[in-house]
N, C-alpha and C positions, 0 to 999 in steps of 0.2 A: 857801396857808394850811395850819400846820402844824395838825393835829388830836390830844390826847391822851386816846385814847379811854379810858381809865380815868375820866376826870373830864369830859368832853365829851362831852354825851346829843346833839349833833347831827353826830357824826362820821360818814363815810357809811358803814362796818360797822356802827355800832352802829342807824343807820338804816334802813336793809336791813334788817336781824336782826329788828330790833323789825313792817317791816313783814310779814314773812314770815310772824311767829308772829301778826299780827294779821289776817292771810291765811287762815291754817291753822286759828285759834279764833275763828270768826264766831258761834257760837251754834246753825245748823242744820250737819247733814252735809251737805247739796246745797251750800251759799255755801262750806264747807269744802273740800270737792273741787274748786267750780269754781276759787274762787279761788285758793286754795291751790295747786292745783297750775298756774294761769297765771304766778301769780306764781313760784314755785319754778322754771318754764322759763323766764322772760324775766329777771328779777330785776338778773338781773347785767349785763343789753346797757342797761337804763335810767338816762336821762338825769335832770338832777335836776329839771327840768320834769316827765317824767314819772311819778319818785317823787312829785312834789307834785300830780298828775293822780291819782296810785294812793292818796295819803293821803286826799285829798276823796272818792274816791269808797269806802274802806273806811265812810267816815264814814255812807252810806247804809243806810237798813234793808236787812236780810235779807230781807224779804217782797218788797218791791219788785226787789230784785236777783233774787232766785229767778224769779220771773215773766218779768222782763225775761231769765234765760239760756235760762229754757225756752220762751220765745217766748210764753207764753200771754197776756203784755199785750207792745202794742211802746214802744218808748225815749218814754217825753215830751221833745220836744224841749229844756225847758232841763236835762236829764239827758244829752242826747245828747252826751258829748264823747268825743274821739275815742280815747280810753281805753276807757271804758266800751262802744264800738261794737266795737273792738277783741275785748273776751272776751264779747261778745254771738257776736260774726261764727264764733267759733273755738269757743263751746260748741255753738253750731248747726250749725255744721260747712262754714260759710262762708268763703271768703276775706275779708280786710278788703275791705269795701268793694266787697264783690259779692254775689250768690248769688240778689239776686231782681230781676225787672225795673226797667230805671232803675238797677240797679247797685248801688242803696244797702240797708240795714237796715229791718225795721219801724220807721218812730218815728212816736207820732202826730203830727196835725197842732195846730196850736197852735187852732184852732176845734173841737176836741173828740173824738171816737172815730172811729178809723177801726181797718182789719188790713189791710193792703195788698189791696183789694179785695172785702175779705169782705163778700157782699150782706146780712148783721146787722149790720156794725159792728164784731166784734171779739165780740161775747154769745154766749157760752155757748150753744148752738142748744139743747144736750138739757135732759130737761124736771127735770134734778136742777139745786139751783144747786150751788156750787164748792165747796160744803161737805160735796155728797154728798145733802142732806138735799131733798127733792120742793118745789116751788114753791106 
């Protein structure tokens, strides 16, 4: 299928393009880097399954993706898709689909809080909450 990307907003340069820069201007600097630059290295090896994996999950808040690249909550599993585990695995500094026992990512469990083992649950142990501000 021929594409005339002057007048065709779903041409796959102009697709790209467009996901790149909404990669790059997330709103925070942390979702800016991380994504922005996963996307700027993979961009071009992606299938259009995977663009449309990349589109849903741009669709996500910032807060939640921040947290989920810095590990500080793990993946809810109906967020866990294999995009998403992907630049989890790679800001952590994990291979796909390795780096803690059982091989897999943080994600919780669909029954409620867990951290891969952590005798709290995943809470915050110190006595400030996450705001900085004392309990």
């Amino acid at each position: 299928m021929q594409h005339d990307q002057k007048t065709d907003p779903t041409a796959p340069d102009i697709r790209r393009r467009r996901l790149l820069f909404r990669a790059r201007h997330r709103g925070t600097k942390e979702a800016d880097l991380v994504l922005g630059g996963f996307v700027e290295r993979n961009l071009p090896a992606f299938t259009e399954a995977e663009l449309a994996a990349l589109e849903a999950l741009l669709d996500l808040p910032d807060v939640d993706l921040a947290d989920w690249f810095s590990g500080r909550r793990p993946v809810p599993p109906e967020q866990a898709t294999p995009m998403l585990l992907r630049i989890v695995g790679e800001t952590l500094g994990r291979p796909p689909g390795g780096g803690l026992p059982g091989g897999g990512l943080p994600v919780r469990s669909s029954g409620g809080a867990s951290a891969e083992g952590s005798p709290d649950g995943g809470r915050d142990p110190s006595p400030a909450g996450r705001d900085g501000m004392p309990r």
